[in-house]
C-alpha positions in Angstrom: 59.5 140.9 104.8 59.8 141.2 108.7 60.4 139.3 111.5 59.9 139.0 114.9 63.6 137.0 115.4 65.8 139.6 117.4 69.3 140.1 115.4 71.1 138.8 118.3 74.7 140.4 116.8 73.1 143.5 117.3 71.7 142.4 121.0 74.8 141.4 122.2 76.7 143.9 120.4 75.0 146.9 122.6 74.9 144.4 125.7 78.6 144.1 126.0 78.9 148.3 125.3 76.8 148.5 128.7 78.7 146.0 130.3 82.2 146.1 129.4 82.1 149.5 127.3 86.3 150.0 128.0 87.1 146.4 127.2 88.8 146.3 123.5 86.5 144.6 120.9 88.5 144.6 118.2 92.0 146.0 116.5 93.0 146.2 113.0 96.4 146.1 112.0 96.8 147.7 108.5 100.3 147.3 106.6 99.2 149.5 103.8 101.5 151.9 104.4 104.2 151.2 107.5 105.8 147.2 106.9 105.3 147.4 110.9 101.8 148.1 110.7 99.6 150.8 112.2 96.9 149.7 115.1 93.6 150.5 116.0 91.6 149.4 118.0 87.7 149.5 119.1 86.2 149.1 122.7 82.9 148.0 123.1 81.1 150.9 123.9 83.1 152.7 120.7 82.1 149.9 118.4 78.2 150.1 119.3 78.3 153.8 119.2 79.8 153.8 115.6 77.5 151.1 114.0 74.9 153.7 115.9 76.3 156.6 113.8 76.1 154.7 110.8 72.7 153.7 111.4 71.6 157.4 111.7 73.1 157.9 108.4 71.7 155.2 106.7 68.1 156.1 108.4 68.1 159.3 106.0 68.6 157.5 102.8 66.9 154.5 102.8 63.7 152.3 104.6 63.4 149.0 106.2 64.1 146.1 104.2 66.2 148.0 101.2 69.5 147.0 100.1 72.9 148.5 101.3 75.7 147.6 99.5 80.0 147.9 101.2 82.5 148.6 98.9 85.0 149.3 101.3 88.7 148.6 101.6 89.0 146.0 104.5 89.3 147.8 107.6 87.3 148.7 110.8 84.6 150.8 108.6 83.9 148.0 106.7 83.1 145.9 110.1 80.8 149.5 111.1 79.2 149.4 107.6 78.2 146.0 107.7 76.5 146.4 111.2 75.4 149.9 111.4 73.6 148.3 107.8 71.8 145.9 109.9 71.0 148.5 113.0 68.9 150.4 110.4 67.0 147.6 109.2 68.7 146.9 106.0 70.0 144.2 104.0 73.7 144.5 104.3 75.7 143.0 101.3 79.2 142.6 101.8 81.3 142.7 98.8 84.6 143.0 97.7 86.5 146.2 96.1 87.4 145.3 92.5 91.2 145.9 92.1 91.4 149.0 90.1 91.8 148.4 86.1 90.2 145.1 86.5 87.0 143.6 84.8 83.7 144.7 87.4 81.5 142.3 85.8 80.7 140.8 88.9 80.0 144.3 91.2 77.8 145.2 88.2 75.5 141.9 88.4 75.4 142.6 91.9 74.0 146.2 92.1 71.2 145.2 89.0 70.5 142.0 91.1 69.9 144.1 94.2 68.9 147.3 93.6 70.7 149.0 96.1 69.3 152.1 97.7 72.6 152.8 99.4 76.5 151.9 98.6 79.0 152.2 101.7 82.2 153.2 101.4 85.1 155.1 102.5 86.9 158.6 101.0 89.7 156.9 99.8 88.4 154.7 97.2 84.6 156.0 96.6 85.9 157.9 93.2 86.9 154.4 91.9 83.2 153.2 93.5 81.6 155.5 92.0 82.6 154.8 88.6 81.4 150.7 89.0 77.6 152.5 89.9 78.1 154.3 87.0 78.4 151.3 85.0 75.8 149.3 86.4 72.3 149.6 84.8 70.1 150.5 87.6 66.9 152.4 87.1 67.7 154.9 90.5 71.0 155.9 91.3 72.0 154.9 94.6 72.9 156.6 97.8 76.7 157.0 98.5 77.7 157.0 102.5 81.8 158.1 103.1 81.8 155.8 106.5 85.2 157.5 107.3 83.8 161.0 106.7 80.5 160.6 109.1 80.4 163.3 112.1 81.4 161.6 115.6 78.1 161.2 117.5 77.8 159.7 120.8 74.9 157.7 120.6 73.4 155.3 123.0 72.4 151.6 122.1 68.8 153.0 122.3 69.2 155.4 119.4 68.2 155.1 115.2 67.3 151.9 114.0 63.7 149.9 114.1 62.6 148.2 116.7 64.0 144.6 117.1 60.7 143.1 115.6 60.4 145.4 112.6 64.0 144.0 111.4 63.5 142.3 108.0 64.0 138.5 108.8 67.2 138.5 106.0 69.8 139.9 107.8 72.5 139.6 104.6 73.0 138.7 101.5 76.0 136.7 101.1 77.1 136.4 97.4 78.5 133.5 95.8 82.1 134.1 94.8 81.0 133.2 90.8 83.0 130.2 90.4 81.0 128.6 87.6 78.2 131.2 87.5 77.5 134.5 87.8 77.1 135.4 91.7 74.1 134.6 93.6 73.2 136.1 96.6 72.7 133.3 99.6 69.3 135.3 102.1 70.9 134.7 105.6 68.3 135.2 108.3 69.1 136.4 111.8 68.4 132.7 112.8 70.3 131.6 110.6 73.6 133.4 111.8 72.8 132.8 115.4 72.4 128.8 114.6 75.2 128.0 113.0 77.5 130.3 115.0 75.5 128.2 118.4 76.8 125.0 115.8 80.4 126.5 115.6 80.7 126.9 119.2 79.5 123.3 120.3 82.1 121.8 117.7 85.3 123.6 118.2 84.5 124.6 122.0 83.1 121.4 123.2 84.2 120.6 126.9 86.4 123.5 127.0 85.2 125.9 129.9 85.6 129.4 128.2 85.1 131.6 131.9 86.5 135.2 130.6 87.0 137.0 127.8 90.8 136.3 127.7 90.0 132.5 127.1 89.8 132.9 123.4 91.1 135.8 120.8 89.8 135.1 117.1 92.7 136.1 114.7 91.7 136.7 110.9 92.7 138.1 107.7 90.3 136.2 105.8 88.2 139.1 103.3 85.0 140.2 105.8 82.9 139.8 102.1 83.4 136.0 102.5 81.4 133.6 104.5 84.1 132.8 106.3 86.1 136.0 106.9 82.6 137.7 107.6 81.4 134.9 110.8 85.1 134.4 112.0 86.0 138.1 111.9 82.8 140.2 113.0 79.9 138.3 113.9 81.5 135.3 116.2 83.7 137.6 118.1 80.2 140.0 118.9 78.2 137.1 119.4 80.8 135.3 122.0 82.4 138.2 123.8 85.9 137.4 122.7 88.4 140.1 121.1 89.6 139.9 118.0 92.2 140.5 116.1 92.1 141.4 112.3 94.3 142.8 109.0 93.9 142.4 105.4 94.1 139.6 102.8 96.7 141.6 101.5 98.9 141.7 104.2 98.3 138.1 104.9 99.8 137.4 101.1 102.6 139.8 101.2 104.2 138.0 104.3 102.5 135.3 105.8 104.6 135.4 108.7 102.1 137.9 110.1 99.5 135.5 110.2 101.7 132.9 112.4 102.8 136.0 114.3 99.5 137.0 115.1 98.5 133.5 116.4 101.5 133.6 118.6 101.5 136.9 120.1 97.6 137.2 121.0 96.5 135.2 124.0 94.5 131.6 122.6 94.3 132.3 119.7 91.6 130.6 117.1 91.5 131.1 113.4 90.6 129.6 110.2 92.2 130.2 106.4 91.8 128.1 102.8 94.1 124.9 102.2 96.3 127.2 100.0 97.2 129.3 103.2 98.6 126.8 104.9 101.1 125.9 102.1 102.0 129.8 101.9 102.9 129.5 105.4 104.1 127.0 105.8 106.7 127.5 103.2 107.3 131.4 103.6 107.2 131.4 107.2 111.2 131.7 108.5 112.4 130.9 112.0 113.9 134.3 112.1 110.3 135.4 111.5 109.2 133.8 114.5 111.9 134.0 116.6 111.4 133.8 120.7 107.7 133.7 119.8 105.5 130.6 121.1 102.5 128.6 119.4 101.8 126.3 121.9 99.0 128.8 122.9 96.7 128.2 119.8 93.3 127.0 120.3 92.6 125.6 117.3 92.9 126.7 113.6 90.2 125.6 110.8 91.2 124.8 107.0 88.5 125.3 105.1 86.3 127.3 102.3 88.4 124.6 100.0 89.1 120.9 100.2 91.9 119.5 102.5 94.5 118.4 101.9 96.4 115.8 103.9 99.4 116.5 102.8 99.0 120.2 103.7 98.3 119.7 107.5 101.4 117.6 107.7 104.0 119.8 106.2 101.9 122.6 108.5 101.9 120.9 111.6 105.5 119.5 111.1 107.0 123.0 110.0 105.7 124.8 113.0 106.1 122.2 115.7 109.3 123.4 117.1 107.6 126.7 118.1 105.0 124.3 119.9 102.4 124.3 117.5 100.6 120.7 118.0 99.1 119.2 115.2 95.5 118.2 117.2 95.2 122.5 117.1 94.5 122.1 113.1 91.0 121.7 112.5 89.7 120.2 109.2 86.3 122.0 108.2 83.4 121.4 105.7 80.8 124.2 105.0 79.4 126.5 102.7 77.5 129.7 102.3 74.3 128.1 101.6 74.6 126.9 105.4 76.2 129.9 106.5 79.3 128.7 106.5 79.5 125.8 108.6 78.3 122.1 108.5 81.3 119.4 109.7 84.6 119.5 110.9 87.3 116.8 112.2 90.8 116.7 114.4 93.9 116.8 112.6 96.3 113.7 114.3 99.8 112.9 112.5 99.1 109.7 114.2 95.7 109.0 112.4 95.6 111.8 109.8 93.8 110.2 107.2 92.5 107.1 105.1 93.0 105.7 101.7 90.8 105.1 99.0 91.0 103.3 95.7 90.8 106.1 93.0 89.0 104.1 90.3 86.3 102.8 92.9 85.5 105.9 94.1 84.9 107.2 90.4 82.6 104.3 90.3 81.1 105.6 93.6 82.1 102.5 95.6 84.3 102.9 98.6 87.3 100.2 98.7 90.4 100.7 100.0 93.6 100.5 98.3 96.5 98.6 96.9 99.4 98.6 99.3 101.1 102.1 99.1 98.6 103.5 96.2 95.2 104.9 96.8 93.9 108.9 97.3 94.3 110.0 101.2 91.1 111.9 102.3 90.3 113.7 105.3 87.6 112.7 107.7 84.8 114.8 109.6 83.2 114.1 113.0 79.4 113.4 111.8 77.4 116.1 113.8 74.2 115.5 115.5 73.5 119.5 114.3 72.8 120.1 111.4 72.1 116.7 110.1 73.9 115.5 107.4 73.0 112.6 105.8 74.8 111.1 101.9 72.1 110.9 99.2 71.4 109.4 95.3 71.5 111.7 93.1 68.8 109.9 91.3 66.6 108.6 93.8 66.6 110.9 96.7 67.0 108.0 98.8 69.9 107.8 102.0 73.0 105.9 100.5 73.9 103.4 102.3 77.7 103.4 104.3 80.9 103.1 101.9 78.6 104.6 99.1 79.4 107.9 97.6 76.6 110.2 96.8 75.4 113.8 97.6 75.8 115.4 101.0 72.7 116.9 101.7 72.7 119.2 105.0 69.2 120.0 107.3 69.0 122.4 110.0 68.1 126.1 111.1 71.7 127.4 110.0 70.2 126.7 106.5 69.1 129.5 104.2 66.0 129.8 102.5 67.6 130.3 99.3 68.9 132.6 96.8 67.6 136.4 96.2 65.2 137.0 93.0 66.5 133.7 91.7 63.3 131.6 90.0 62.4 128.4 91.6 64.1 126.5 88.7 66.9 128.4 89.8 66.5 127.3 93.3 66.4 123.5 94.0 69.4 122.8 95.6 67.0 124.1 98.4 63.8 122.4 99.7 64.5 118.9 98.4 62.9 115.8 100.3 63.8 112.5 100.9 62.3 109.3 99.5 61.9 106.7 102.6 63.8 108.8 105.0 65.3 106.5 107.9 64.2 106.8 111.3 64.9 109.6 113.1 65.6 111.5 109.5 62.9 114.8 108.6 61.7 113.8 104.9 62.9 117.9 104.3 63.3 120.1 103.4 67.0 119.7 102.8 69.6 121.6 101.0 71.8 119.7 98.2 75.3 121.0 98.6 76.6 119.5 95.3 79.5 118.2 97.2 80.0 114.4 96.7 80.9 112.4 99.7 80.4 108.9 102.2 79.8 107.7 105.3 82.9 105.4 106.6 82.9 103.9 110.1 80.8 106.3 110.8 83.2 109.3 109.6 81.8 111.9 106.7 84.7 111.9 104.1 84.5 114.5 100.9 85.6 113.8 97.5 84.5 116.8 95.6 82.3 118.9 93.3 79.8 116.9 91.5 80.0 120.0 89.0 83.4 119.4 88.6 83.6 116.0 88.4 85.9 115.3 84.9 84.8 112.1 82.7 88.1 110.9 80.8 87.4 108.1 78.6 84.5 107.2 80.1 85.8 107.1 83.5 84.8 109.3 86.6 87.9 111.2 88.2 87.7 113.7 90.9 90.0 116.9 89.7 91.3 117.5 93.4 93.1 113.9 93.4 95.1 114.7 90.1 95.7 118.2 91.7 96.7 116.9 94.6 99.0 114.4 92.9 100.6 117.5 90.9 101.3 119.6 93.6 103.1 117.1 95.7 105.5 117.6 92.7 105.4 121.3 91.7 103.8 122.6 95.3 102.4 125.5 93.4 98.6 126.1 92.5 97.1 122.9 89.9 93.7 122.6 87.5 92.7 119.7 86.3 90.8 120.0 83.2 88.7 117.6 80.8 88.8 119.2 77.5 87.0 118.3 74.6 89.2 117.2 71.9 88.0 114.9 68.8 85.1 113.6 70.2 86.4 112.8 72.9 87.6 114.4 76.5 91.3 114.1 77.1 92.7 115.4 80.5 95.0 118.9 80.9 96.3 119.8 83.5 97.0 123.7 84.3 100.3 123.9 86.7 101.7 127.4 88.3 105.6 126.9 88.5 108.0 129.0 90.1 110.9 129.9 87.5 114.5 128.7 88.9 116.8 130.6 90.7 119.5 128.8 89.4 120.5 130.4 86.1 123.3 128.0 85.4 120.8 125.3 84.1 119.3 124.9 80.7 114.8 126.0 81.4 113.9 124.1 78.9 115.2 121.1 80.0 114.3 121.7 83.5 110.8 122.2 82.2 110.8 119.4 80.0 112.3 117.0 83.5 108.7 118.9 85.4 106.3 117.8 82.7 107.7 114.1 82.3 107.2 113.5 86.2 104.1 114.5 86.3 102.9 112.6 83.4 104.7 109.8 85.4 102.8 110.6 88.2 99.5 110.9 86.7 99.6 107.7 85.3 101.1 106.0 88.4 98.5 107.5 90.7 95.1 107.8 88.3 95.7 105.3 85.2 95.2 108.1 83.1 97.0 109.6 79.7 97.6 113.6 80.0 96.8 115.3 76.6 99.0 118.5 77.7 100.7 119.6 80.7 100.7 123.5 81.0 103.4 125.1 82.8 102.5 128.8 83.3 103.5 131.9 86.0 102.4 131.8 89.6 98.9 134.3 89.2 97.5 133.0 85.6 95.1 130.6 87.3 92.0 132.1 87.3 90.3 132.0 90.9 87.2 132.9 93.1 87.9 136.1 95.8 88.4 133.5 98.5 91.1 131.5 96.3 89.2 128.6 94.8 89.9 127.6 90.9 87.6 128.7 88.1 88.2 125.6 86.6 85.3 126.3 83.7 86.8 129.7 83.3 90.5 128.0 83.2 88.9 125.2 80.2 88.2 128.4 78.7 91.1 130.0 78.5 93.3 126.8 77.5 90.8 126.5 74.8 91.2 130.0 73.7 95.1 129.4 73.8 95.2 132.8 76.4 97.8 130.8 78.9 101.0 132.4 78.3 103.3 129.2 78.6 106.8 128.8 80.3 107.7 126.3 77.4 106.7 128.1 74.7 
């Protein structure tokens, strides 16, 4: 269960305490309470000796290699939990806090799935916390650690905690967000972490000369018990030296403007957020809310976690240029948790933003391009020499060759060694091999992604999940091209559904509409004007029929924590008739 691979987050954590112990680490702004939001921060030197503190704590509950589970609302405990977790030699597994009154299904697989020896959290919410435990079936009841009510201790970096060597070689677990399944935990290894972060760095950092800690300031509100939130928000800042600054996913969707504000007002700043973010931005963002403020400072922001969308990087990049913001500073990402988080990414250019496909070829899995003005724009990635990437049959395990779509499969040291107490059968998107590998290719072991893609003039482009891949009529469609289609009418979120009807599968698509704020109209006809364009649009763009068109509220899609549609959930529901409809 151990390893001899040093956690270099911890390493470096305790290296810059001793040598820049006064220099801020990090500051969270919380806007729970105060719209202007109330600071704090954490030096260095405080941040080592709290993840210390917690360590001590967690050394009197629990042994090398055991679980330790964060329930925590997001906040500067959370980041202590989380590392003081891995100081003490165990497993940390970040999750999020289930909104009170809400289903726990998911907390509940977690803790039987884990076996948790201890559950962090903070005074404030561990009533609530305790009442999930309660729920779960586990054969020992856990130990619960208040992080907020611990004693202050001043410990050195040489205090509680095994040795380096004795640390188990999984440093995290980081769960799936249960999109089409019930969540599954992702082992990432200290190796792992340090790889793909080593990855990150050589991608979005390549050729820039980063000489002082004022070079770079990370800015995230992304949720620390995502893949994304968790590497951009507490381990890349430890593991590169640079501050960073943080708030809540909450605060983020209550007034984006904080988010743009925060990349303006801290020095270089570099950040990352979902597709959707971009639009709420983009759109809620006001000039008053950015007034005298200045992007032109912005390293670089990454879109990712969902796919891109073309469209969305241009209204960004053309809504915020007159506060400087240039649109080579948007980053186009591809990753997952599986990897980390990180495999490929690409520069945004309004001059060369993206390329066209035929729809119906890619179905087919042939790349064509278009008729004149028709087609599906898709964004491309900068092939990386690490990992490797390389686009594979499904039904061969052979390479595909160029301007053929097939499975991305990813090789390198950022990826895990698969799932936690999931059976091999469970398991074989990991360890797969190549038939005939070219030269210069390892036969394996490999890890499928299940995302479909191509090679194009030697660019990665990515259609979608092959999971979700909807079969109308006997024809392949990718459901992020029909969303994509719909929300350059509606703008708000879209699932595309094949549902089952007669025999046969007929298309639906799921559309979140704002109500108007013009009461003079007549809604119904409104609504009836929405769903004829689209159906219009559908056909125009996809050569496809829509069965139904379902206008519901903003909200009543169901989504992963990170924002992603449930679209098997969402089938479900339409089939269940559980969507309250605007036009009913």
């Amino acid at each position: 269960m151990t390893s001899t691979a040093r956690s270099s987050v911890l390493s470096m954590l305790h290296g810059r305490a001793s040598m820049r112990p006064d220099d801020v680490a990090m500051t969270f702004t919380d806007y729970t309470h105060d719209p202007a939001g109330v600071v704090e921060s954490l030096t260095w030197s405080q941040l080592s000796r709290r993840t210390m503190n917690v360590a001590r704590e967690l050394s009197h509950h629990a042994t090398v290699g055991d679980r330790a589970v964060i329930l925590a609302p997001q906040s500067l405990d959370y980041v202590t939990a989380f590392l003081g977790s891995m100081q003490a030699g165990l497993i940390a597994v970040p999750l999020p806090l289930p909104h009170r009154g809400s289903a726990h299904d998911r907390v509940s697989s977690v803790f039987e799935d884990t076996s948790p020896a201890v559950v962090l959290t903070t005074s404030a919410v561990a009533g609530d916390v305790g009442d999930y435990v309660d729920q779960s079936r586990l054969d020992a009841a856990p130990k619960f650690v208040e992080i907020d009510s611990l004693p202050p201790e001043s410990i050195g970096p040489d205090g509680p905690g095994p040795a380096q060597a004795e640390l188990p070689s999984v440093a995290y677990l980081q769960y799936s967000s249960g999109s089409t399944r019930l969540p599954t935990g992702v082992m990432i290894s200290h190796q792992n972490l340090q790889s793909n972060f080593e990855q990150i760095m050589r991608t979005f950092f390549a050729g820039v000369q980063l000489k002082s800690p004022s070079d770079v300031t990370f800015v995230s509100w992304l949720p620390f018990y995502h893949d994304m939130g968790l590497v951009l928000g507490i381990c890349a800042p430890i593991l590169s030296g640079h501050p960073v600054a943080l708030t809540s996913p909450m605060a983020f969707l209550e007034r984006p403007a904080r988010w743009m504000r925060a990349l303006a007002e801290n020095p270089h700043a570099f950040s990352a957020a979902p597709n959707f973010a971009f639009d709420l931005a983009a759109r809620k963002t006001t000039d008053k809310d950015l007034a005298g403020l200045d992007l032109g400072g912005v390293r670089g922001i990454i879109n990712g976690a969902e796919r891109v969308e073309p469209v969305t990087l241009e209204r960004f990049a053309d809504r915020f240029a007159h506060f400087n913001f240039r649109d080579h500073m948007l980053r186009p990402s591809y990753g997952l948790a599986e990897a980390v988080v990180f495999l490929a990414a690409g520069t945004w250019s309004e001059s060369s933003p993206s390329v066209r496909f035929d729809v119906d070829e890619l179905g087919a899995g042939r790349v064509r391009p278009p008729a004149a003005g028709k087609g599906t724009a898709l964004i491309k990635y900068e092939l990386p020499a690490s990992p490797l990437l390389r686009i594979v049959d499904v039904d061969t395990n052979r390479q595909c060759a160029h301007d053929v779509v097939g499975e991305i499969w990813a090789h390198g040291e950022n990826v895990s060694a698969g799932y936690w107490s999931r059976t091999p059968e469970e398991q074989q998107c990991f360890g797969a091999t190549l038939v005939d590998p070219s030269p210069g290719t390892p036969d394996g072991p490999w890890l499928r992604t299940g995302d479909l893609g191509f090679i194009h003039d030697g660019e990665l482009f990515i259609v979608g999940r092959i999971k979700d891949m909807l079969i109308v009529r006997g024809r392949n469609h990718y459901p992020e091209d029909i969303e994509a289609t719909v929300q350059g009418i509606t703008g708000g979120r879209v699932a595309a559904l094949a549902v089952p009807v007669n025999s046969t599968e007929e298309l639906v698509t799921v559309i979140e509409l704002k109500k108007r704020t013009d009461h003079n109209g007549d809604a119904m006809h409104w609504l009836s004007e929405v769903k004829s364009d689209i159906t219009s649009a559908i056909s125009n763009a996809h050569g496809l029929n829509i069965g139904d068109v379902v206008l519901v509220s903003p909200g009543s899609i169901p989504t992963t924590t990170s924002g992603k549609i449930r679209r098997a959930a969402c089938a479900e529901q339409y089939q269940q008739q559980q969507f309250a409809r605007l036009d009913a």
